[in-house]
C-alpha positions as CSV (number, residue, x, y, z in Angstrom):
1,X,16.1,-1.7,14.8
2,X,15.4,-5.4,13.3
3,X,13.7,-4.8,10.7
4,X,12.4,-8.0,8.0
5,X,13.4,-8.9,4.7
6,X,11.2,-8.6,1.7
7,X,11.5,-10.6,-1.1
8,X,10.6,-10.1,-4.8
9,X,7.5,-11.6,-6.6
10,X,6.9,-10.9,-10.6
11,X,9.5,-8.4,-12.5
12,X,9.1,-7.3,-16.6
13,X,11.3,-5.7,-18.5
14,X,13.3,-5.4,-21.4
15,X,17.2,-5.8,-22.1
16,X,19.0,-4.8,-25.0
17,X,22.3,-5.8,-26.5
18,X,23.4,-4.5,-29.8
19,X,26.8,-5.7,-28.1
20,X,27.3,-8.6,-31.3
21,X,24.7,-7.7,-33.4
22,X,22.2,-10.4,-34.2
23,X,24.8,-13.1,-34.0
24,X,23.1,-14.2,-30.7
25,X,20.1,-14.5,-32.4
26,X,21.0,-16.4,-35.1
27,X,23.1,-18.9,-33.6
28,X,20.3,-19.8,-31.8
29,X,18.0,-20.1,-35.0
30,X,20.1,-22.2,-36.5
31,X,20.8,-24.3,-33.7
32,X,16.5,-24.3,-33.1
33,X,15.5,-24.6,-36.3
34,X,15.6,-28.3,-38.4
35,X,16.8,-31.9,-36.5
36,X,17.1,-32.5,-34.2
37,X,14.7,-29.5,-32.5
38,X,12.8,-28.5,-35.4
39,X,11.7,-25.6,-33.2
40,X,11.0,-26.7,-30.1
41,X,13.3,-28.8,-27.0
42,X,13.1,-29.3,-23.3
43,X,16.1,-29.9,-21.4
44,X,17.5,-30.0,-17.8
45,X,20.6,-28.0,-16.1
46,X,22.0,-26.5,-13.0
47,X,23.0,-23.0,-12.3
48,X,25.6,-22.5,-8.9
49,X,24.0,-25.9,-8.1
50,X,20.9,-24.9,-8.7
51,X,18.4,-27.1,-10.9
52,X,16.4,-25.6,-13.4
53,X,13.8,-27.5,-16.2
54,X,14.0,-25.4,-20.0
55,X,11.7,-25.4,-22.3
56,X,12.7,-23.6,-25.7
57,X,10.0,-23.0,-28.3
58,X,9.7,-20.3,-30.8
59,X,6.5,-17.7,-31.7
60,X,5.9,-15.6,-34.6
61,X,6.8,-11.8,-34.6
62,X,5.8,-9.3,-36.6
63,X,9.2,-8.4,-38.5
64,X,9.8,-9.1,-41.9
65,X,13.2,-10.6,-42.6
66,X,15.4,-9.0,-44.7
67,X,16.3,-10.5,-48.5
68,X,19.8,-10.7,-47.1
69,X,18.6,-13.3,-44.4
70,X,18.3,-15.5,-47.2
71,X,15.1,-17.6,-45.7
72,X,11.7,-18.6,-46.8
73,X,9.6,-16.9,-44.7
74,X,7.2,-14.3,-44.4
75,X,8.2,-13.6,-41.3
76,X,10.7,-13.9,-38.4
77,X,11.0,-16.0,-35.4
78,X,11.4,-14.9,-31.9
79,X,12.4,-17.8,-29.1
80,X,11.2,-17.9,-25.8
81,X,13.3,-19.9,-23.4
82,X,11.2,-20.4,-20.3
83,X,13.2,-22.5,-17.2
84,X,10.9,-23.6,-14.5
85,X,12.9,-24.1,-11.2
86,X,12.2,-25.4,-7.5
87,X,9.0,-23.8,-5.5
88,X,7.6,-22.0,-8.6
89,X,10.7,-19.8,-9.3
90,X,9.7,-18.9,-13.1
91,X,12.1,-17.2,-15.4
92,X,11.0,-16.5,-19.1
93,X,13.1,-14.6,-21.9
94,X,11.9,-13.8,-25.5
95,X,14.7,-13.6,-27.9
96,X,14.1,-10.9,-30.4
97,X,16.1,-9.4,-33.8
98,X,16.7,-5.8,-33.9
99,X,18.1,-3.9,-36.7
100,X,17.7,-0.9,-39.1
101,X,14.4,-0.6,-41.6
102,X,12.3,-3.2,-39.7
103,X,9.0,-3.5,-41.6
104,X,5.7,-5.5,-40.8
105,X,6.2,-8.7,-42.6
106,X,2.3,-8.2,-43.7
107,X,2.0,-3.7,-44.6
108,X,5.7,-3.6,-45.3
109,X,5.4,-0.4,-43.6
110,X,8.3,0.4,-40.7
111,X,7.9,-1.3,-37.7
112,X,7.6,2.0,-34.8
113,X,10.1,0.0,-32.2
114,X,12.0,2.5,-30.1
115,X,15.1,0.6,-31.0
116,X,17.0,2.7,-33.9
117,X,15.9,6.2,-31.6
118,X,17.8,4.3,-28.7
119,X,20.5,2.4,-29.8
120,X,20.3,3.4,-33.5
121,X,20.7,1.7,-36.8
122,X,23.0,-1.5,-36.0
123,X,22.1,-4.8,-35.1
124,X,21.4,-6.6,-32.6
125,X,19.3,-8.6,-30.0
126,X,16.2,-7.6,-28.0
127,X,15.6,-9.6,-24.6
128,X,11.9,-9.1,-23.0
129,X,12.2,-10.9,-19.4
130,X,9.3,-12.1,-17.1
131,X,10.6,-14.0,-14.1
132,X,8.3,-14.6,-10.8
133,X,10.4,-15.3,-7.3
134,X,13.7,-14.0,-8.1
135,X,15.6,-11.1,-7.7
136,X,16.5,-8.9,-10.6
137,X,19.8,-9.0,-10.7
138,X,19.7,-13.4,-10.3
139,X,17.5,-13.1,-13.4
140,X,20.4,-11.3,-15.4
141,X,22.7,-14.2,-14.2
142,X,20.6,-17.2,-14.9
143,X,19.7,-15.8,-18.5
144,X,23.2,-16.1,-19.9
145,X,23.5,-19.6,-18.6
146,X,20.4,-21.0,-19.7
147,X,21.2,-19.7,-23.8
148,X,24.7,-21.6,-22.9
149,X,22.6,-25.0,-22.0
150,X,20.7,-25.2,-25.3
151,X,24.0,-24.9,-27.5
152,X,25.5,-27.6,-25.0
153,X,22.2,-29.4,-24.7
154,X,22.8,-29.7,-28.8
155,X,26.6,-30.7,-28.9
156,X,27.5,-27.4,-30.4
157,X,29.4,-24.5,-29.6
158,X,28.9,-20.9,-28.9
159,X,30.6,-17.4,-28.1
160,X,31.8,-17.4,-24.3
161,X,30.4,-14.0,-24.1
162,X,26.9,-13.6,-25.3
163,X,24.8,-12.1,-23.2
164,X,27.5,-11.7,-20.2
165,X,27.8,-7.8,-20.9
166,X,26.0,-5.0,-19.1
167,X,23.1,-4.5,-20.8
168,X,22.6,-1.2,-23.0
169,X,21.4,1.7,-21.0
170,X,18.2,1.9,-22.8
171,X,17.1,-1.4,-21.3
172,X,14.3,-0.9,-19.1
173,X,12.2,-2.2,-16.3
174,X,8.5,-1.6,-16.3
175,X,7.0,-4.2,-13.8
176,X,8.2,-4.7,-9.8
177,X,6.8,-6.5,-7.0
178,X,7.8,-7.4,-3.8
179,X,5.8,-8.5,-0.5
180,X,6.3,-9.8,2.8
181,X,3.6,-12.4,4.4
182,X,2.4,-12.1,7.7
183,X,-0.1,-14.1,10.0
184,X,-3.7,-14.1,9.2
185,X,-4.2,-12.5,12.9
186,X,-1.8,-9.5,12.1
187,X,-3.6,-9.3,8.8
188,X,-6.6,-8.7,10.4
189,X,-5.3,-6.1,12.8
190,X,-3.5,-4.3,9.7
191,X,-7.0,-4.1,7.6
192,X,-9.3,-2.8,11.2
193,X,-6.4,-0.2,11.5
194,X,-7.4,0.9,8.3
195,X,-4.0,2.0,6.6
196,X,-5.5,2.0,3.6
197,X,-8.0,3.8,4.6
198,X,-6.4,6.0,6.3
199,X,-4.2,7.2,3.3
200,X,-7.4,7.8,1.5
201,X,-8.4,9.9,3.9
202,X,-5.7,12.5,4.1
203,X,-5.0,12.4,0.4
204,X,-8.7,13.4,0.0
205,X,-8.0,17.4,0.5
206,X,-4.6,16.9,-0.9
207,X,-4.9,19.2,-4.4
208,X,-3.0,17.6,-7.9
209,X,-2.9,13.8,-6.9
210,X,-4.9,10.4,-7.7
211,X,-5.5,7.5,-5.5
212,X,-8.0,4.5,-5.7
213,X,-9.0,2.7,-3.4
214,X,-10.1,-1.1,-4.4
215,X,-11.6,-3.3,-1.1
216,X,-13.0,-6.9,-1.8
217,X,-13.6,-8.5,1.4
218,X,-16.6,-10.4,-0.5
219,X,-15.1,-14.1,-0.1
220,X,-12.6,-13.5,3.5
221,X,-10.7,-10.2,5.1
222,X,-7.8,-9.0,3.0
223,X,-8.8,-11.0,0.3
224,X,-7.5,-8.4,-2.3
225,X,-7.4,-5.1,-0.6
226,X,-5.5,-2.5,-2.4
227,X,-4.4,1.0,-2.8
228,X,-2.8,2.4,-6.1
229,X,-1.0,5.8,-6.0
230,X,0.2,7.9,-8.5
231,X,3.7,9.7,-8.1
232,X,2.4,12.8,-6.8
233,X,0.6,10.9,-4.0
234,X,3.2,8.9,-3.3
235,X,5.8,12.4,-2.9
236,X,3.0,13.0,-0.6
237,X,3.7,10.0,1.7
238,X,7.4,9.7,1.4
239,X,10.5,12.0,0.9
240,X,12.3,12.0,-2.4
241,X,9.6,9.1,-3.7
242,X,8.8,9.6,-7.7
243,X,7.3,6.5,-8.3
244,X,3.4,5.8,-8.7
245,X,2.6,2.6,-6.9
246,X,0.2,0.0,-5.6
247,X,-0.1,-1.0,-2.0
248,X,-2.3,-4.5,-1.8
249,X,-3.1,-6.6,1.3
250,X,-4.1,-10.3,-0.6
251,X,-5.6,-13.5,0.7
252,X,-6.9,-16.8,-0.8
253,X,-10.2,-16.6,-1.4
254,X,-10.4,-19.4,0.7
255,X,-7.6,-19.6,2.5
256,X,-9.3,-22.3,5.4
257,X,-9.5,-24.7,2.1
258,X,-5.4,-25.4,3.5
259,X,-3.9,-26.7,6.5
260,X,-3.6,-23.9,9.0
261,X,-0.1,-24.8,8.9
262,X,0.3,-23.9,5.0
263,X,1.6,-20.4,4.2
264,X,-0.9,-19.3,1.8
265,X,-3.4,-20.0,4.9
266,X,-2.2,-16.3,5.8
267,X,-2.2,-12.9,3.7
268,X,0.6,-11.5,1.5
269,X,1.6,-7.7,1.6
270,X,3.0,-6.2,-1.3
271,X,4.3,-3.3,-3.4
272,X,4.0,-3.4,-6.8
273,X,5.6,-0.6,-9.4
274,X,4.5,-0.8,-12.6
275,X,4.4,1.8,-16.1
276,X,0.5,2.1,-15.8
277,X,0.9,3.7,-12.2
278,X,3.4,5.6,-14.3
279,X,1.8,7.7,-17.3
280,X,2.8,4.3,-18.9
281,X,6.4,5.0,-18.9
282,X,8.9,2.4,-17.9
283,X,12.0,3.3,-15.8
284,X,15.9,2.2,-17.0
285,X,17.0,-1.0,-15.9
286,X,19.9,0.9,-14.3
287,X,17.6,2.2,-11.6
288,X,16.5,-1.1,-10.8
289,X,18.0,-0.6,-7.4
290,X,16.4,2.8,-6.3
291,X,13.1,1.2,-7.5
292,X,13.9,-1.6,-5.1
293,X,14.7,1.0,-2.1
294,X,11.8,2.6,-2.5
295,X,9.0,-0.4,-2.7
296,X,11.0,-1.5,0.8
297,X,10.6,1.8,2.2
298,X,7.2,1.9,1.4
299,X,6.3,-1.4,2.2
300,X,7.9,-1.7,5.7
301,X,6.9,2.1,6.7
302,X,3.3,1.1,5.8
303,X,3.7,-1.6,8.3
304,X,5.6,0.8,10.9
305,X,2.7,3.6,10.5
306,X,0.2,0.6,11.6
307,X,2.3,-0.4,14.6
308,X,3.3,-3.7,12.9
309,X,6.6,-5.1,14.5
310,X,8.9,-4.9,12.3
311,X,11.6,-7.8,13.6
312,X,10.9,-11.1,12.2
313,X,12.7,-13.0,15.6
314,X,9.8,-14.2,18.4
315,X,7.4,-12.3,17.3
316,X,5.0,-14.2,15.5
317,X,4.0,-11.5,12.7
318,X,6.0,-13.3,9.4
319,X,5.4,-16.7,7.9
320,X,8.0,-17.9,5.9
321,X,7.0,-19.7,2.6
322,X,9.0,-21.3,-0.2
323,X,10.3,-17.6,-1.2
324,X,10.3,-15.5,2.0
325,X,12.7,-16.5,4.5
326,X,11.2,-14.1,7.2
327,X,14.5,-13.5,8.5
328,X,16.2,-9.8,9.1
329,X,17.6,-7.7,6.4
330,X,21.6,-7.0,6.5
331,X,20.9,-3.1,6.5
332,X,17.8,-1.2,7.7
333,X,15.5,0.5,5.3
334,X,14.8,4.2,6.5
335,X,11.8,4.9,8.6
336,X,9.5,7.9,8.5
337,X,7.5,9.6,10.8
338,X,3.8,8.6,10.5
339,X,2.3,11.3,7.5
340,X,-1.6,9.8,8.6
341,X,-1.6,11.9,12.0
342,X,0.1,14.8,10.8
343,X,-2.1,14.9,8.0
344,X,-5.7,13.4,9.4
345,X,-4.8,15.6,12.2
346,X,-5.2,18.9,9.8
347,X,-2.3,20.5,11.8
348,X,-2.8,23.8,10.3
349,X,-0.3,26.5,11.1
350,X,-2.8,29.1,11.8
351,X,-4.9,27.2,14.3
352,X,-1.6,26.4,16.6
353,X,-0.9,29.6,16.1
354,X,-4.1,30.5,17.7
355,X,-3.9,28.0,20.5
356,X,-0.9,28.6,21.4
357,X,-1.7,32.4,21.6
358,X,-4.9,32.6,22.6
359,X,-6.0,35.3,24.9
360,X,-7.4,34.8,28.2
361,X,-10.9,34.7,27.4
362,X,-10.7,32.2,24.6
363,X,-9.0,30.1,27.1
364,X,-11.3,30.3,29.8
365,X,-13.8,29.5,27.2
366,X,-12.1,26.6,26.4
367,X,-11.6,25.4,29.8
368,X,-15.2,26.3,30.4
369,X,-16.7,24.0,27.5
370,X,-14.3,21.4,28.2
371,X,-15.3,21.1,31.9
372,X,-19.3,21.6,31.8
373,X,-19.6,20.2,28.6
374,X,-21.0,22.8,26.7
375,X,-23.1,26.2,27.7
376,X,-24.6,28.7,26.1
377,X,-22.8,32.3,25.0
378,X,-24.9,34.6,27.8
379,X,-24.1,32.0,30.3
380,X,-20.2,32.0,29.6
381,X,-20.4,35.8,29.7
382,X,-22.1,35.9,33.3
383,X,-19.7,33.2,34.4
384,X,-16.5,35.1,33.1
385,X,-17.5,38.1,34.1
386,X,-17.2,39.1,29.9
387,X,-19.3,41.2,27.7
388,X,-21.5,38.6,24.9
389,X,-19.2,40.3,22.4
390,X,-16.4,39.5,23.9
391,X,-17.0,35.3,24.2
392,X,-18.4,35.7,20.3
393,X,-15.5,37.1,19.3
394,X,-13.3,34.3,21.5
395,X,-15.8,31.5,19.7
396,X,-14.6,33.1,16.5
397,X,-10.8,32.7,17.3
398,X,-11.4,28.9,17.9
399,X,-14.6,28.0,15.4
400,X,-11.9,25.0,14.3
401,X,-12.9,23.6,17.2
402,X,-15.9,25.0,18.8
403,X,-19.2,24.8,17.1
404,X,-22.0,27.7,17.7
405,X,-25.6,26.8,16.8
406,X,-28.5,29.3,18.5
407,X,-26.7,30.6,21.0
408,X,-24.9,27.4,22.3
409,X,-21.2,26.0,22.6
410,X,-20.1,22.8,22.3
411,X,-17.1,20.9,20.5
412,X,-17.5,19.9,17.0
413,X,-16.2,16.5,17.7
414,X,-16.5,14.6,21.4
415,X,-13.1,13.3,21.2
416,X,-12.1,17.2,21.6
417,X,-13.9,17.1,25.1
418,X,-12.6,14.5,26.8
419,X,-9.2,15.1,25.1
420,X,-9.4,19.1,26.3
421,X,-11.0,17.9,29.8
422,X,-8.2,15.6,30.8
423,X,-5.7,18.4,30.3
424,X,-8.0,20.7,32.4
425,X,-8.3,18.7,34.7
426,X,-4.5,17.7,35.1
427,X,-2.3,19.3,37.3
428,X,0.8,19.7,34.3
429,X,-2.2,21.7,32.3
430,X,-0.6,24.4,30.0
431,X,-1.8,25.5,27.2
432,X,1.3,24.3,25.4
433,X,0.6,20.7,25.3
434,X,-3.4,21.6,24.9
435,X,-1.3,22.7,21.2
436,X,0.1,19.7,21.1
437,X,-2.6,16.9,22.1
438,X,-5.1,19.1,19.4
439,X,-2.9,18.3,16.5
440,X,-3.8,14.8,17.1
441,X,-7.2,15.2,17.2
442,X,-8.4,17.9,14.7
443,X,-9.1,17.1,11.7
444,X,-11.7,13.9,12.0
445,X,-14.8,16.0,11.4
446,X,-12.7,17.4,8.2
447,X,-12.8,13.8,6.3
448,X,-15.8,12.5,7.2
449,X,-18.0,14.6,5.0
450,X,-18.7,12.3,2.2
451,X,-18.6,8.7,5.0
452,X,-21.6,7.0,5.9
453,X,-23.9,7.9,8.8
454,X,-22.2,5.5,11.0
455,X,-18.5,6.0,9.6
456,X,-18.9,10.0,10.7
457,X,-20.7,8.4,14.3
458,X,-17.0,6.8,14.3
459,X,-15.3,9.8,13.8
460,X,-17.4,11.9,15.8
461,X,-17.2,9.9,19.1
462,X,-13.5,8.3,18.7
463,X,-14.5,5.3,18.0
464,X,-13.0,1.9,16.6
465,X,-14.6,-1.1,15.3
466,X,-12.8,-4.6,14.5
467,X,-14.7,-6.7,12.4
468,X,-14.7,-11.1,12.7
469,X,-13.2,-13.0,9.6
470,X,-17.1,-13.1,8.1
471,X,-16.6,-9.3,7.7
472,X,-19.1,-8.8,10.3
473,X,-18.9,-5.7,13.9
474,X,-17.3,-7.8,16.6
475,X,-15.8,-4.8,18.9
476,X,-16.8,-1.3,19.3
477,X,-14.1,0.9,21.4
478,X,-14.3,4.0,22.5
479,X,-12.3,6.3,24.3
480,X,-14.6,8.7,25.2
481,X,-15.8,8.5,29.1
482,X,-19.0,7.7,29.3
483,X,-21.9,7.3,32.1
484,X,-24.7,5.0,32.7
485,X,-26.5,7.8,34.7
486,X,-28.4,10.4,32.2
487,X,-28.2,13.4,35.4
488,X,-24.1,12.8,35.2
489,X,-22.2,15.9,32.6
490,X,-20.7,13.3,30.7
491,X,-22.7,11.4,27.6
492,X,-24.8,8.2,28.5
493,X,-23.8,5.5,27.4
494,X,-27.2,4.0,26.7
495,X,-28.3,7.3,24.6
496,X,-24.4,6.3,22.6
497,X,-25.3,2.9,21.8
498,X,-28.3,4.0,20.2
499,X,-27.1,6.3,18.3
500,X,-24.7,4.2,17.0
501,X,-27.8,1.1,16.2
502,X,-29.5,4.3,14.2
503,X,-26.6,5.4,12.0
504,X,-25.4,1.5,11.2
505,X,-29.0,1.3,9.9
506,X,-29.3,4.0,8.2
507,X,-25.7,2.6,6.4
508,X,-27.8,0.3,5.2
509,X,-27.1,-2.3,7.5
510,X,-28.5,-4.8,9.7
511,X,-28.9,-3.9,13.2
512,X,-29.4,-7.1,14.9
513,X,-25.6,-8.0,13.6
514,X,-24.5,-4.6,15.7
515,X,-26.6,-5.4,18.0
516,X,-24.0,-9.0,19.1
517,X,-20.9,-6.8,18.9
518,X,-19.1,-5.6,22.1
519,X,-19.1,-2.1,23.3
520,X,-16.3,-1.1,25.5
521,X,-16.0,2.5,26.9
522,X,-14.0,4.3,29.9
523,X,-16.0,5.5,32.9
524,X,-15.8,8.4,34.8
525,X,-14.1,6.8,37.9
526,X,-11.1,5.9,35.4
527,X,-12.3,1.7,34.8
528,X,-13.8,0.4,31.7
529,X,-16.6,-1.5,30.8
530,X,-18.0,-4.0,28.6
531,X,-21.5,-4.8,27.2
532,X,-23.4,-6.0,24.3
533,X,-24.2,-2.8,21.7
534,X,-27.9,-4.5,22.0
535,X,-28.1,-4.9,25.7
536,X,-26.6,-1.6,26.6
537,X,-28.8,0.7,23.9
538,X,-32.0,-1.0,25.4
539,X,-31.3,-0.1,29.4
């Protein structure tokens, strides 16, 4: 399979050298520092053809120098060398000394810098990096070249090799982000699907693991829709994951303020690692790679589970923009089957079990229910021929499914009917795909607990809802069959509708805006149809 290429957005971290002590860093000081710089220069130059603007300035630290520095000053310097290149590419590096006994130039008490514990008492130079728009590994390349454009920039020498070693393996990464954009239409179809929602949902009963879940749709859809994970809900999601994440779907606030034709008209989707999602521990630059696998996996799986096309060729889903290509990556990204089913679903063991090996009388119950839509115990026991004992005890087997409230039997969630009914009714019936089709339908009653009155009338009937770009109820599908006549042993459609105008009010919302959107719902002769909520509730 096709699948698209993501590309990377802001990356922090830390390298360290103690490769040449703090001859680096001193070189540049002295290059820096007095005419013709005195502390500060911009400059142009070219990497692999490249063009990239400098600007080198320096900013106070907090070390003290040391007497054998043999400088008037409190305190030292640190440089930042920030190049600015085409399309907002960013790359920023501050140039720090590291060495044994650092004190604060002000307490004179040690300075508590991991740098002696992991590299120990030598000398040498510390490199913080910030870049936005490039890949990690271009960073490490352009960072040696621009050092070698101020000493050149000044007329003066420097050692060929600074900075063109591996790092130490105690640098470290603590920031990563990549995304993909897609069309604003696609955008829309990923935020009604709800995948963020939906891995809420079945995280909810999940026991040892933090989510959040962030939605601001106050200005436009997706504006800044996101998800944050921590480890043990991603291990949750993905095999062999470990680290804490955030999933975000972002838009311009007003993204019709540019052309249609602009990129940012339309919605980026993104993965961002980072040491807060973390226990505020940052990873080794060394893993940089494995970091990267696993934002891709989790990115484009996100977009598989929500029946995104993955292939960016003809089909319309990815806009290109000055840093995504939207073209196809050169190796595939493993895929994974959807956790939201398995999970929403609430497959437990115990219940297939029990479907699977039900008795006869717990199957004829269920056949029963599912055909006439619900009876009472004494009439399933004069209809079967069964002792009242006997269908309690069969009610018992299958109270997953079944609910039993004075005396009468129905389905604890609609969607069970008509899913149980079609399979009745069908001439490949056996109760091992009734097994089967339940485990993707349990389960909905199970999340809805804390939802609003009209998210659990959602759940309860089957139902989806897609919302217009004002945020506002545009379509109402359901699945369930209904009927327009009240006589017929299938739900009416206008009692539905109402229902569905009393639990969005007693959300909190309007009715009158529910009142506009669409309903659409199958009919018992196999058709659909399609009316205003409004129109239909009021027949």
């Amino acid at each position: 399979m096709t699948q698209i290429e993501t590309t990377p957005h802001e990356i922090e971290g830390r390298w360290k050298w103690p490769d040449w002590g703090r001859g680096p860093y001193d070189a540049l000081s002295s290059v820096m520092l007095g005419p013709p710089f005195e502390g500060y220069v911009e400059l142009s130059t070219e990497v692999d053809g490249e063009p990239w603007r400098l600007e080198v300035r320096y900013s106070k630290s907090g070390i003290a120098p040391r007497l054998s520095d043999g400088i008037d000053a409190e305190r030292l310097y640190e440089w930042d060398i920030v190049g600015r290149g085409r399309c907002e590419k960013k790359a920023s590096f501050n140039v720090s000394p590291r060495f044994a006994g650092m004190r604060h130039y002000e307490s004179g008490e040690p300075l508590r810098l991991p740098w002696e514990n992991q590299v120990g008492e030598v000398d040498g130079v510390d490199v913080e990096y910030h870049t936005s728009n490039i890949e990690p590994d271009r960073a490490l390349e352009l960072f040696p070249e621009f050092y070698a454009a101020i000493f050149e920039h000044a007329g003066e020498g420097i050692h060929p090799d600074y900075f063109r070693s591996r790092p130490h393996k105690a640098s470290t990464m603590w920031a990563y982000e990549r995304y993909v954009r897609i069309s604003r239409d696609w955008g829309r179809k990923l935020s009604s699907n709800g995948v963020l929602q939906k891995i809420t949902h079945f995280l909810s009963d999940q026991e040892g693991v933090k989510a959040e879940l962030k939605i601001d749709n106050r200005e436009v859809i997706n504006h800044q829709n996101r998800l944050v994970l921590d480890p043990a809900s991603v291990r949750q999601l993905l095999p062999d994951h470990t680290y804490g994440r955030k999933f975000e779907i972002y838009q311009l606030a007003d993204p019709d303020a540019v052309d249609k034709d602009h990129p940012s008209y339309h919605p980026k989707v993104e993965v961002l690692v980072n040491k807060k999602m973390n226990d505020r521990e940052a990873w080794a630059w060394d893993d940089r790679h494995d970091v990267t696998e696993q934002i891709e996996e989790t990115l484009l799986n996100a977009l598989h589970w929500n029946d995104v096309p993955l292939a960016p060729d003809g089909t319309g889903v990815y806009i290109p923009d000055d840093h995504f290509d939207a073209v196809s990556r050169e190796s595939p990204v493993e895929l994974y089957e959807d956790p939201t089913p398995r999970l929403e679903a609430k497959t437990d063991h115990l219940l297939i079990t029990t479907l699977r090996d039900m008795g006869e009388t717990a199957r004829d119950v269920t056949e029963s229910v599912a055909t006439d839509g619900g009876a009472t115990v004494d009439d399933l026991a004069d209809d079967l021929g069964k002792h009242p004992a006997t269908i309690y005890r069969a009610i018992k087997d299958l109270d997953e499914i079944l609910n039993l409230e004075q005396g009468q039997v129905s389905f604890r969630v609609r969607k069970y009917r008509e899913e149980l009914r079609s399979l009745v009714e069908s001439a490949e019936y056996a109760i091992d795909s009734l097994a089967d089709r339940i485990q993707h339908v349990m389960g909905l009653a199970d999340h809805i607990a804390e939802s609003s009155p009209f998210q659990k009338w959602l759940a309860e009937n089957g139902a989806e809802i897609e919302y217009d770009q004002d945020g506002n109820p545009e379509h109402v599908r359901m699945e369930t069959i209904l009927s327009r006549l009240k006589s017929s042993s299938f739900e009416n459609v206008q009692r539905i509708a109402a229902e569905a105008l009393e639990k969005w009010r007693k959300s909190g919302n309007d009715p009158s805006v529910l009142r506009r959107a669409q309903l659409t719902w199958r009919t018992p002769g196999g058709g659909t149809e399609v009316g205003f909520v409004g129109a239909v509730a009021d027949r």
